[in-house]
ROBA-655077 format. One record per atom (N, C-alpha, C): x, y, z; atom name; residue in three letters; residue number from 1. Coordinates in nm, 3 decimals. Example, Ala and Ser with C-alpha at 12.3 -4.5 7.8 and 13.67 -1.06 7.14 Angstrom:
x, y, z, name, resn, resi
1.319, -0.569, 0.780, N, ALA, 1
1.230, -0.450, 0.780, CA, ALA, 1
1.320, -0.330, 0.780, C, ALA, 1
1.285, -0.225, 0.708, N, SER, 2
1.367, -0.106, 0.714, CA, SER, 2
1.290, 0.003, 0.787, C, SER, 2
This chain:
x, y, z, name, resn, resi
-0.053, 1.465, -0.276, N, UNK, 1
-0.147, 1.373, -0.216, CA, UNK, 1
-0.205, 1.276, -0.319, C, UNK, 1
-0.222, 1.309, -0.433, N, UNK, 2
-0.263, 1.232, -0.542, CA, UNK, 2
-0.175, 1.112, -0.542, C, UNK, 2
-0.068, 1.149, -0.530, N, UNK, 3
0.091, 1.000, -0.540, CA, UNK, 3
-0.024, 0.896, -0.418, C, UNK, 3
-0.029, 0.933, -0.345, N, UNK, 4
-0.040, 0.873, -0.211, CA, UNK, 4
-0.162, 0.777, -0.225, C, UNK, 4
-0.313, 0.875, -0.281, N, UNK, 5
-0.376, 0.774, -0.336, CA, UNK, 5
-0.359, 0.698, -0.469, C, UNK, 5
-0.254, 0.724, -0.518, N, UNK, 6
-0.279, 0.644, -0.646, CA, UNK, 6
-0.212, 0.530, -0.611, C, UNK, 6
-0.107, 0.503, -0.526, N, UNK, 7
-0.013, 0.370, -0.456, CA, UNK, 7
-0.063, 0.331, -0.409, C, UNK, 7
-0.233, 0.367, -0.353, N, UNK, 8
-0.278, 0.223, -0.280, CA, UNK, 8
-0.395, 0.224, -0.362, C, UNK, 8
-0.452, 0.303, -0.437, N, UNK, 9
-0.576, 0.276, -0.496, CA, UNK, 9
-0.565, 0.173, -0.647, C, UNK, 9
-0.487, 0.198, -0.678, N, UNK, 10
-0.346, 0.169, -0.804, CA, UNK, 10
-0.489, 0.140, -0.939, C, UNK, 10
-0.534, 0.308, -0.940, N, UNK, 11
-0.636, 0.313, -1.100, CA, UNK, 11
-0.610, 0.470, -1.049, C, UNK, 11
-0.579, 0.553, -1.178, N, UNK, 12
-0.583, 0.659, -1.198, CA, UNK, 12
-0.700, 0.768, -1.162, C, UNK, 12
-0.783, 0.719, -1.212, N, UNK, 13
-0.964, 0.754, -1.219, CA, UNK, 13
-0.960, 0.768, -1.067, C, UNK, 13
-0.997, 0.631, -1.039, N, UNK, 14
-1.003, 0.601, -0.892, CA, UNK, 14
-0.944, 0.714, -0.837, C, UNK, 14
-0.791, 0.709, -0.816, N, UNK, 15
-0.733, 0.800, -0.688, CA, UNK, 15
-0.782, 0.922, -0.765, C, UNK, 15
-0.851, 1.000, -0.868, N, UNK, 16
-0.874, 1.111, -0.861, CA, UNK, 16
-0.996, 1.166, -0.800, C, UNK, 16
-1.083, 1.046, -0.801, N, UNK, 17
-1.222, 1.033, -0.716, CA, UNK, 17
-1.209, 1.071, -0.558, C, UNK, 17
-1.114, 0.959, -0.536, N, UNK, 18
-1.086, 0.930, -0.390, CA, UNK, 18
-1.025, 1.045, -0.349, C, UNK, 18
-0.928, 1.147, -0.410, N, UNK, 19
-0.885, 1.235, -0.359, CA, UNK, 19
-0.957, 1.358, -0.331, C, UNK, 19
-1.052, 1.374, -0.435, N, UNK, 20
-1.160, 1.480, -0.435, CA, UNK, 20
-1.272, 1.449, -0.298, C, UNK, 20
-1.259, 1.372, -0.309, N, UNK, 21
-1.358, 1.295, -0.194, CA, UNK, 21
-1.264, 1.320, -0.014, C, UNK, 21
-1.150, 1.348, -0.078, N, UNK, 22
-1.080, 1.380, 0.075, CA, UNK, 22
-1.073, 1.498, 0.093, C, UNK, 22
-1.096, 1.577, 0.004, N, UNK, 23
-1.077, 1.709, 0.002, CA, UNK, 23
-1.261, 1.794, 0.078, C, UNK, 23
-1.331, 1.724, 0.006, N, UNK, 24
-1.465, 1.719, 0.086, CA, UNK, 24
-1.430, 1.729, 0.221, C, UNK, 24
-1.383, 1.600, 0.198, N, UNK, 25
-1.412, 1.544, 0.398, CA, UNK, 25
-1.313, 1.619, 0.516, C, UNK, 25
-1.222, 1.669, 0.420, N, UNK, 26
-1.112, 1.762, 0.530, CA, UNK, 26
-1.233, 1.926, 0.526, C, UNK, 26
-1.279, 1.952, 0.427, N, UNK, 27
-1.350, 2.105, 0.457, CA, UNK, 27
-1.429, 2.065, 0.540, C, UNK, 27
-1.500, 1.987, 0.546, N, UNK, 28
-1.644, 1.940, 0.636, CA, UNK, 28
-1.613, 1.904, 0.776, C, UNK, 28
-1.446, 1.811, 0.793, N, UNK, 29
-1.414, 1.822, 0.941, CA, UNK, 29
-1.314, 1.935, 0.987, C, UNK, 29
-1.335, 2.043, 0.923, N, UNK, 30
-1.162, 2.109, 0.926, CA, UNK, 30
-1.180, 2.177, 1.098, C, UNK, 30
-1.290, 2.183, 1.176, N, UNK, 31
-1.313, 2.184, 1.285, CA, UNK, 31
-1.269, 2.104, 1.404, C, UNK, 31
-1.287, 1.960, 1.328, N, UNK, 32
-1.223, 1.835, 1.432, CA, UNK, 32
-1.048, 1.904, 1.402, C, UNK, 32
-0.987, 1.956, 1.342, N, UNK, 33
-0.827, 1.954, 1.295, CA, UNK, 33
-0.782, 2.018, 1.440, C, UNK, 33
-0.732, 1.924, 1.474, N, UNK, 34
-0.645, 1.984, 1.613, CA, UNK, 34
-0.475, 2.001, 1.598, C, UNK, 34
-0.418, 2.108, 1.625, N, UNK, 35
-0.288, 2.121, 1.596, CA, UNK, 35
-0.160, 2.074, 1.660, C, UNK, 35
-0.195, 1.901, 1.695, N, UNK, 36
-0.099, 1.855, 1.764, CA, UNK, 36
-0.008, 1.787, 1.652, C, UNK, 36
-0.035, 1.765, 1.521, N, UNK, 37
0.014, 1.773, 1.417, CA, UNK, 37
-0.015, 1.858, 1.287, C, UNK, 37
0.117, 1.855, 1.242, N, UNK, 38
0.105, 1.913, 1.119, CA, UNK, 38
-0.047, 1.929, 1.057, C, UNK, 38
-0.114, 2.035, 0.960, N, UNK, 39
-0.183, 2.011, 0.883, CA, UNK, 39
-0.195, 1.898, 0.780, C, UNK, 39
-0.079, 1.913, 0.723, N, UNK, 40
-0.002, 1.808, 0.599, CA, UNK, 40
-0.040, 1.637, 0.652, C, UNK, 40
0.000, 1.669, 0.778, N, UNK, 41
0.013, 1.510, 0.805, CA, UNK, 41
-0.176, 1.462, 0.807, C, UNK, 41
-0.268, 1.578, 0.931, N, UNK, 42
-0.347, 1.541, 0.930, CA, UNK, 42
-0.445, 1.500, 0.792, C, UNK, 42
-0.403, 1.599, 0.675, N, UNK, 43
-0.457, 1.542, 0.567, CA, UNK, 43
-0.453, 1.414, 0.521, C, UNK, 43
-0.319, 1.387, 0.506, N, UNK, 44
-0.213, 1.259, 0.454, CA, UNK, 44
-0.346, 1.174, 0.522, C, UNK, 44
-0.365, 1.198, 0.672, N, UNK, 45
-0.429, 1.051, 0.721, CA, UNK, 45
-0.571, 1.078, 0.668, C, UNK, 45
-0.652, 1.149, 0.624, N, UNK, 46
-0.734, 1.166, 0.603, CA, UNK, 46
-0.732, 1.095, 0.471, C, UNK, 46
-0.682, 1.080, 0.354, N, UNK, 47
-0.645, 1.053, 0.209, CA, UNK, 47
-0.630, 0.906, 0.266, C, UNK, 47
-0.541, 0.842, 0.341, N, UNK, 48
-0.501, 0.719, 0.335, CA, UNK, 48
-0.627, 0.650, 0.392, C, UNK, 48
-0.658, 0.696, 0.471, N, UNK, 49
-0.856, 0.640, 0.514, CA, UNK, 49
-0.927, 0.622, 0.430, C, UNK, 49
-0.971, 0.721, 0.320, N, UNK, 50
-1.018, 0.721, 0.174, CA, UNK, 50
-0.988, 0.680, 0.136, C, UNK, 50
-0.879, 0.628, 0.108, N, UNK, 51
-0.798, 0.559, 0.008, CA, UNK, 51
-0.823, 0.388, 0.010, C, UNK, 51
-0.819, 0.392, 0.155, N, UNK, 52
-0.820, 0.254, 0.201, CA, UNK, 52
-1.003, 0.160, 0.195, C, UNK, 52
-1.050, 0.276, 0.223, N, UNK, 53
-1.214, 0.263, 0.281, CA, UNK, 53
-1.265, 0.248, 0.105, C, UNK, 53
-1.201, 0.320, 0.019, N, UNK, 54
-1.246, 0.282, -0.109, CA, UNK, 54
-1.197, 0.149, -0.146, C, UNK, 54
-1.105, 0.105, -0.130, N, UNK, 55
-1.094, -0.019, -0.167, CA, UNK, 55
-1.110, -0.121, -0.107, C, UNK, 55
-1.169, -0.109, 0.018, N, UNK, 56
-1.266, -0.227, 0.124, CA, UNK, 56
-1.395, -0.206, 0.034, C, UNK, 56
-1.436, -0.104, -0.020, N, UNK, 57
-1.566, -0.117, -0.076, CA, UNK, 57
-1.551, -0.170, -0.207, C, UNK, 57
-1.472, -0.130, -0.345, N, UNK, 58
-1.432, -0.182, -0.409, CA, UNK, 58
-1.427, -0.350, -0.465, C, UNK, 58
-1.366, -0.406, -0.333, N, UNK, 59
-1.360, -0.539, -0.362, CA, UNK, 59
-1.368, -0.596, -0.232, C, UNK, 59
-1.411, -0.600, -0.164, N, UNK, 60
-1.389, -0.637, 0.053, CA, UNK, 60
-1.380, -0.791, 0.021, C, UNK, 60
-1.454, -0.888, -0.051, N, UNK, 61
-1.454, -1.026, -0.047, CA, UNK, 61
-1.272, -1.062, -0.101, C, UNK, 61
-1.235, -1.031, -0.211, N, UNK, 62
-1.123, -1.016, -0.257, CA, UNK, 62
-0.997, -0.999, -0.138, C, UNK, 62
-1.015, -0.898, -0.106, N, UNK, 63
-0.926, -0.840, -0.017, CA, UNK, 63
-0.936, -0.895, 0.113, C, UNK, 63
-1.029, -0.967, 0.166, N, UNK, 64
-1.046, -1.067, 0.264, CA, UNK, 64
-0.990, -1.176, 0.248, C, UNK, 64
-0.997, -1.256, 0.136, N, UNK, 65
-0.948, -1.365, 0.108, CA, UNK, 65
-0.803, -1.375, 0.106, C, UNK, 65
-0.741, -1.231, 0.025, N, UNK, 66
-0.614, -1.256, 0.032, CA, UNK, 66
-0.536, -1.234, 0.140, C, UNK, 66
-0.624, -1.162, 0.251, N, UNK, 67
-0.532, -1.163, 0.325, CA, UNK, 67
-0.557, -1.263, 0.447, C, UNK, 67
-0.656, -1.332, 0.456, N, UNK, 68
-0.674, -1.471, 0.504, CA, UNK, 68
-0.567, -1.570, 0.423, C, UNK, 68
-0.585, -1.605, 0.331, N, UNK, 69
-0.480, -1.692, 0.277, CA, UNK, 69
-0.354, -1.678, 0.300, C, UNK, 69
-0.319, -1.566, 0.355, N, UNK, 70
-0.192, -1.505, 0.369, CA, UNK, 70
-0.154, -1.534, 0.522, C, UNK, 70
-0.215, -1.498, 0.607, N, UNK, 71
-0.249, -1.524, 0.764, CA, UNK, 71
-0.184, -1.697, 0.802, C, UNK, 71
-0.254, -1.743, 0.699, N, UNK, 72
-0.261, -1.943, 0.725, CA, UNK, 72
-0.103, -1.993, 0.778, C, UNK, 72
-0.017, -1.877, 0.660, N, UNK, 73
0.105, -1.945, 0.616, CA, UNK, 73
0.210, -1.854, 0.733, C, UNK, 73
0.280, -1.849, 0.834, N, UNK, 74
0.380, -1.812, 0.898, CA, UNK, 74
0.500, -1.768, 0.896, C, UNK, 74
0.538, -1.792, 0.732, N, UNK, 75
0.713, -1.813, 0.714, CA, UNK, 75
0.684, -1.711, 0.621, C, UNK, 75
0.826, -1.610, 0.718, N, UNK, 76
0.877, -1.482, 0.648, CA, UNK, 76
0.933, -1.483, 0.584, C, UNK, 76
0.979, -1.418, 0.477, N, UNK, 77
1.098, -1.374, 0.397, CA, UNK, 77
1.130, -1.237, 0.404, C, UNK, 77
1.329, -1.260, 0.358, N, UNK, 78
1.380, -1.166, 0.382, CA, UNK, 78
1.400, -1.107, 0.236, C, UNK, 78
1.383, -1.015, 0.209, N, UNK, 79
1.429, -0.959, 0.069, CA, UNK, 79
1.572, -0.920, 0.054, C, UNK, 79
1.672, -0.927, -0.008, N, UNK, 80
1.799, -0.941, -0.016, CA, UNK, 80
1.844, -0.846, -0.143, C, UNK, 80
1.921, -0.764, -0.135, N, UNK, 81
1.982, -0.660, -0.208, CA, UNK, 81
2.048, -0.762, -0.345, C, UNK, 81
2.108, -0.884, -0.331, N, UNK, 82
2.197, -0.899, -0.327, CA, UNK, 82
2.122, -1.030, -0.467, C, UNK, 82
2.155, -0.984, -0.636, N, UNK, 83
2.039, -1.044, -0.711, CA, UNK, 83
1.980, -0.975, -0.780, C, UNK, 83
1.953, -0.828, -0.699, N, UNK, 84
1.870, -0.770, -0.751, CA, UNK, 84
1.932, -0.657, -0.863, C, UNK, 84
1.906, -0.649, -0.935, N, UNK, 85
1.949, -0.523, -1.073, CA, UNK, 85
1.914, -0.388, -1.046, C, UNK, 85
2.021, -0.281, -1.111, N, UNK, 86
1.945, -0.165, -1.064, CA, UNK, 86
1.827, -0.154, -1.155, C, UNK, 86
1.748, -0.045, -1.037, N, UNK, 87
1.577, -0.087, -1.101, CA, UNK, 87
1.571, 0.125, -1.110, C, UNK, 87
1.508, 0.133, -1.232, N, UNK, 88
1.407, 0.326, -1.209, CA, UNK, 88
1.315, 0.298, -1.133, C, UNK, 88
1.275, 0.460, -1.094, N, UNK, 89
1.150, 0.476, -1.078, CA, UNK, 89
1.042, 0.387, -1.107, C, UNK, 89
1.027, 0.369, -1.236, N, UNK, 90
0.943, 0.390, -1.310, CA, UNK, 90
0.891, 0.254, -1.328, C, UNK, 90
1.033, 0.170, -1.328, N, UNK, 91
1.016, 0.028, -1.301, CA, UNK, 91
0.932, -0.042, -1.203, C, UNK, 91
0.987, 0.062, -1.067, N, UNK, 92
0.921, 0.016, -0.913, CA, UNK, 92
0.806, 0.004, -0.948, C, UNK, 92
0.752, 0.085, -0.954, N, UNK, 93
0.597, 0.158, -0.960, CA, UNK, 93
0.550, 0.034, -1.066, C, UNK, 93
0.569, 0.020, -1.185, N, UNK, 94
0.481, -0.072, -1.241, CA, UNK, 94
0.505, -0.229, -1.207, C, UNK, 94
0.625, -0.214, -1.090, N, UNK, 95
0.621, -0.384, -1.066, CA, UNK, 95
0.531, -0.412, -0.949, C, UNK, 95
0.527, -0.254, -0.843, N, UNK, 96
0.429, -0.241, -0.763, CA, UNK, 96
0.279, -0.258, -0.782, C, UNK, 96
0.238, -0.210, -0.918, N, UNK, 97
0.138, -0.261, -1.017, CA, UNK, 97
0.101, -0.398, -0.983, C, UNK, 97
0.181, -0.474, -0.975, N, UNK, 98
0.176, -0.597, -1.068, CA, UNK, 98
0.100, -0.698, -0.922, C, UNK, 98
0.171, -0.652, -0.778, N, UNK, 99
0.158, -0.709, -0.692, CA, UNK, 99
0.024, -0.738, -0.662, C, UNK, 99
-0.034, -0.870, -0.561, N, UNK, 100
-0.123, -0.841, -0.561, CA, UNK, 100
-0.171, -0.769, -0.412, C, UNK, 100
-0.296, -0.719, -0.438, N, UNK, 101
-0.382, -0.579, -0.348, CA, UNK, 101
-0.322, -0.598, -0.208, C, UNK, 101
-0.343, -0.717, -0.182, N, UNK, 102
-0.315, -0.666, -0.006, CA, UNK, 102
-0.150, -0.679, 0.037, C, UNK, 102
-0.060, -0.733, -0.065, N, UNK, 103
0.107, -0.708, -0.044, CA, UNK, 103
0.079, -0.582, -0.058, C, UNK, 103
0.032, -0.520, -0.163, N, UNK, 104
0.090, -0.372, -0.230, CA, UNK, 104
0.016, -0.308, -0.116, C, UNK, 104
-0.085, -0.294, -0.074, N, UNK, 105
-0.143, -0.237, 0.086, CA, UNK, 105
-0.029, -0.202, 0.168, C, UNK, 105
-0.034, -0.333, 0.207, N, UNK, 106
0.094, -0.329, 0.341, CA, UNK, 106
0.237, -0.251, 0.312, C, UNK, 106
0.266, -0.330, 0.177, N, UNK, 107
0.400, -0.247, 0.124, CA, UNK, 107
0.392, -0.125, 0.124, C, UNK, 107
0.295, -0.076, 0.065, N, UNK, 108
0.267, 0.107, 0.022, CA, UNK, 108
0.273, 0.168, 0.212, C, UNK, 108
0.207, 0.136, 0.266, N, UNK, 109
0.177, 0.160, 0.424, CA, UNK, 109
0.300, 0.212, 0.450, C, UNK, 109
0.346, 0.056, 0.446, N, UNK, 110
0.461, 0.031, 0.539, CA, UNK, 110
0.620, 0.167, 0.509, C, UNK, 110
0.603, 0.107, 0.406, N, UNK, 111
0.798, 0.199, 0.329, CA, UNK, 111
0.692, 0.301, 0.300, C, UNK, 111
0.616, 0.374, 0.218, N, UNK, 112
0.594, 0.498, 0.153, CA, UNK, 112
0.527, 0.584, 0.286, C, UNK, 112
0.453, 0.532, 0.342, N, UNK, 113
0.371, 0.607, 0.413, CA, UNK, 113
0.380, 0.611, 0.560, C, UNK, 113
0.538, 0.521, 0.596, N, UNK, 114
0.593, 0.520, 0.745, CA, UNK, 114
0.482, 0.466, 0.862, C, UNK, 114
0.376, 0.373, 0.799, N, UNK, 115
0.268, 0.338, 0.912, CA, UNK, 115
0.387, 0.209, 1.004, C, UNK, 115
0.366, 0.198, 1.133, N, UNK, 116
0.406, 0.086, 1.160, CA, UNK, 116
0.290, -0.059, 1.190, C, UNK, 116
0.372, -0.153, 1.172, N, UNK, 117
0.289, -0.287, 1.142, CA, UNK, 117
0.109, -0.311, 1.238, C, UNK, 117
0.156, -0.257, 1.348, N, UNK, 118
0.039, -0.182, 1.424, CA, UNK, 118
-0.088, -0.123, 1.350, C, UNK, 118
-0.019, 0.000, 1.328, N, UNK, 119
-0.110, 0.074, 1.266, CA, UNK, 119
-0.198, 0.026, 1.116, C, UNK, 119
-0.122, -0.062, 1.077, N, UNK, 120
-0.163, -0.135, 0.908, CA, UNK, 120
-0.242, -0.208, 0.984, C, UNK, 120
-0.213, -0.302, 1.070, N, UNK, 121
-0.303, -0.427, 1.116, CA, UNK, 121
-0.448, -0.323, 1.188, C, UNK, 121
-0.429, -0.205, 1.281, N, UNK, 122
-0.558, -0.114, 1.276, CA, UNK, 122
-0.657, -0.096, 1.126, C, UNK, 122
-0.601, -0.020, 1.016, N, UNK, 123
-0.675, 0.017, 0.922, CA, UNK, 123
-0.726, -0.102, 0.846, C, UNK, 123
-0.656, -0.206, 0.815, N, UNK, 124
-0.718, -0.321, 0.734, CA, UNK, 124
-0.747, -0.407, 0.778, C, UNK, 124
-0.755, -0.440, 0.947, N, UNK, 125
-0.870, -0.486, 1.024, CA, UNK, 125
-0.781, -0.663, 1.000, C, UNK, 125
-0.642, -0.632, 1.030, N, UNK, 126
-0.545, -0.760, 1.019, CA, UNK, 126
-0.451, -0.793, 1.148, C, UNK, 126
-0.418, -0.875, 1.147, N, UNK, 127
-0.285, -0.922, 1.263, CA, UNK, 127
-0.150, -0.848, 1.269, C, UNK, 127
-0.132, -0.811, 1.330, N, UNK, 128
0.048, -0.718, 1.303, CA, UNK, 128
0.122, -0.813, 1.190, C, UNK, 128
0.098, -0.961, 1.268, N, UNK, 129
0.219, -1.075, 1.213, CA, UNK, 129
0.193, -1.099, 1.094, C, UNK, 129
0.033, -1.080, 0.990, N, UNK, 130
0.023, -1.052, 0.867, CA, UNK, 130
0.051, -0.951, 0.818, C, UNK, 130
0.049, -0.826, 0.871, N, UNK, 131
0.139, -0.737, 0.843, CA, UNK, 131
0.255, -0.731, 0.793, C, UNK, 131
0.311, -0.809, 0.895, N, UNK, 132
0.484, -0.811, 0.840, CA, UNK, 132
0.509, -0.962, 0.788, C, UNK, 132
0.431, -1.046, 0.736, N, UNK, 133
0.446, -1.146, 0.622, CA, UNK, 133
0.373, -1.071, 0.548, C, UNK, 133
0.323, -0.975, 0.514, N, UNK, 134
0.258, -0.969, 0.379, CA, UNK, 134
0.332, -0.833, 0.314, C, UNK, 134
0.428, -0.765, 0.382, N, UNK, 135
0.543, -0.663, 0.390, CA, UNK, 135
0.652, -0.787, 0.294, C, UNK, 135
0.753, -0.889, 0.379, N, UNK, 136
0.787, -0.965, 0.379, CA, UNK, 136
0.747, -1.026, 0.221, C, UNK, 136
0.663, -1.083, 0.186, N, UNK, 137
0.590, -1.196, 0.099, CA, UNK, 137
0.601, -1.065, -0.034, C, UNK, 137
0.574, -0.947, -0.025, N, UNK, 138
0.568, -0.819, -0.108, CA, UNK, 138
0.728, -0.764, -0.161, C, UNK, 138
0.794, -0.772, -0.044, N, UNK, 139
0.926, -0.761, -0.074, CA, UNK, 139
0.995, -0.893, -0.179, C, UNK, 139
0.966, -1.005, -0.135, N, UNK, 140
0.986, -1.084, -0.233, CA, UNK, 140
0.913, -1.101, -0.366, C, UNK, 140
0.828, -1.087, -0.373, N, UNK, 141
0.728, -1.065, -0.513, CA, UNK, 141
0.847, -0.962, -0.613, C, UNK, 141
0.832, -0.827, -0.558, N, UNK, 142
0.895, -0.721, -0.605, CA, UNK, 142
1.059, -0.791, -0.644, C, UNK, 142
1.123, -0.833, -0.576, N, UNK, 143
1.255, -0.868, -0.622, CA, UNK, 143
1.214, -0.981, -0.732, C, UNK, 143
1.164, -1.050, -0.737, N, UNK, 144
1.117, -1.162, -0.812, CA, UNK, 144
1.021, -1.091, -0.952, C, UNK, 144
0.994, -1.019, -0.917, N, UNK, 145
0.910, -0.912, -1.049, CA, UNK, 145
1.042, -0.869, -1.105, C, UNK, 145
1.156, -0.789, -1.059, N, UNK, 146
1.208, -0.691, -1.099, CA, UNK, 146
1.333, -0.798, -1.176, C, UNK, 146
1.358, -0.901, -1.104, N, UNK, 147
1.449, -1.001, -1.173, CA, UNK, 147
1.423, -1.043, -1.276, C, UNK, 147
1.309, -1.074, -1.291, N, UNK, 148
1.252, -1.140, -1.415, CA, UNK, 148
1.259, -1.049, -1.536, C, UNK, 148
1.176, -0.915, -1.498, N, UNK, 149
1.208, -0.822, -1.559, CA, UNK, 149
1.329, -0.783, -1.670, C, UNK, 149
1.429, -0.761, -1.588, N, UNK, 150
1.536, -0.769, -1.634, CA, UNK, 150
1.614, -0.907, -1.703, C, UNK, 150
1.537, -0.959, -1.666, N, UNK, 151
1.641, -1.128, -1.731, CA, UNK, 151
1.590, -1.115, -1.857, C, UNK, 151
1.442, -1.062, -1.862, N, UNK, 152
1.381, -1.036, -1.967, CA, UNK, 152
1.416, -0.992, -2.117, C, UNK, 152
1.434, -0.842, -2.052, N, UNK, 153
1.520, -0.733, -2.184, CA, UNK, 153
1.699, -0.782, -2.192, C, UNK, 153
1.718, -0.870, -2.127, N, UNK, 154
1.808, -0.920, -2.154, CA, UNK, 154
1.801, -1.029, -2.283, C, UNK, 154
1.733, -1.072, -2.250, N, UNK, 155
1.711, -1.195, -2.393, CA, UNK, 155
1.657, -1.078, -2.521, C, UNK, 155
């Protein structure tokens, strides 16, 4: 669960806060836990709420803006295999770093945490269709991070 907050909280400290802080909040509701899902899962959503609710508090003006600015513009992109270098682990993760907050939101949601565009546009209080331009706009960042990257240690 720690992975989970640290991909959207993206500070170490932080997701260790935020996770302790979910761990609270699951003993304190473990009454509301109804067994129409997994335990596992109900946690998971419990962590990604925290996770999320900390970083509306964090920075909310920030994270408003970008994803207003993002909203304005309409045109998707497709991210394309095809360009891209093989990438580690290790790579992803710090190019995921690099993105900014509300791509890496949606992205993390979307691929790591199986939310659909729905459900992202529920928690961060957004449009589906920014959803999937800011999925979209993230996917290209990342290929465009990871290219560079590599063109990089190439020279």
């Amino acid at each position: 669960m720690f992975n989970v907050c640290y991909r959207i909280v993206n500070q170490h400290d932080e997701a260790q806060d935020v996770l302790q802080e979910s761990f609270i909040k699951m003993f304190n509701q473990i009454d509301s836990y109804r067994e129409e899902s997994s335990f596992g899962a109900w946690f998971k959503r419990i962590v990604v709420n925290s996770s999320l609710n900390h970083i509306k508090k964090r920075n909310k003006e920030e994270l408003q803006y970008e994803l207003l600015k993002a909203d304005t513009d309409d045109s998707y992109y497709e991210m394309e295999n095809e360009g891209v270098p093989e990438t580690s682990i290790v790579e992803i993760q710090n190019a995921m770093e690099l993105l900014p907050e509300g791509y890496r939101l949606v992205f993390t949601l979307y691929l790591f945490e199986d939310y659909s565009h729905r459900e992202i546009a529920e928690e961060l209080g957004i449009t589906e269709s920014t959803s999937k331009s800011q999925l979209n706009r993230a996917k290209k960042k990342m290929k465009e991070i990871l290219i560079n990257r590599k063109s990089y240690e190439k020279n």
